[in-house]
N, C-alpha and C positions, 0 to 999 in steps of 0.2 A: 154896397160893398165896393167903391170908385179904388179905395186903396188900394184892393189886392188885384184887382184890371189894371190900376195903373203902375204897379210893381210887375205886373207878369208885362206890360208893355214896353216896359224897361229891357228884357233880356231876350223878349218873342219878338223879332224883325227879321220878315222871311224876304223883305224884298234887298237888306241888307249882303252885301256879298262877302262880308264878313260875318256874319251872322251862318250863311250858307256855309260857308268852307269850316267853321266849328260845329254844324249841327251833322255835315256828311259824314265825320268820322265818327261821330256818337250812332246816329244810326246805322254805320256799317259793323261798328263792334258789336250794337245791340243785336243784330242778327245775326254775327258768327259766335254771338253767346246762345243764343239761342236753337242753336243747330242739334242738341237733341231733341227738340220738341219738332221742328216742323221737318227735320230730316233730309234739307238738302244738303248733303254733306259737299260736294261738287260747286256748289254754288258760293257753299261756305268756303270752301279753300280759292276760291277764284275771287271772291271780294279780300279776303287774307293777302293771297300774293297781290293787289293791285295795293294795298297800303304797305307793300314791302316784308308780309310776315310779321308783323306788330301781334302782338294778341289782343281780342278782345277789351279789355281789360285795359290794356296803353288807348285803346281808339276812343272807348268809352270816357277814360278821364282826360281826354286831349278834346274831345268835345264838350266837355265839360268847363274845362277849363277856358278855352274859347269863349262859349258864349259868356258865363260869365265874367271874364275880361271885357267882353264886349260891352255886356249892361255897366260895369262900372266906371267904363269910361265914361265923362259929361261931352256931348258934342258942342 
């Protein structure tokens, strides 16, 4: 399966700092979406206000969006 390693290598680049700066708002919305299950509600409001009060939801598709701009770029 070379293909689909090398389609997720396309869009997975952690030493990338752009790559970085779209996957931190994806994983901070994932976990203030996630704030009824593990129930830090305090921790959740504290990653909230450092992204300025965004919801979930805006952090998740702005990370989203990122990296996939990022893979479609050709370098």
């Amino acid at each position: 399966m070379p293909t689909g390693r090398k389609s997720l290598r396309k869009y997975v680049k952690p030493l990338s700092l752009t790559w970085l700066a779209s996957a931190l708002p994806l994983l901070a919305g994932a976990f203030m979406a996630f704030e009824p299950v593990h129930h830090l509600s305090d921790w959740s409001k504290a990653v909230g206000l450092t992204f300025g009060g965004a919801s979930p939801y805006l952090l998740i598709n702005a990370g989203l969006v990122g990296i996939g701009l990022r893979g479609a770029i050709k370098p």
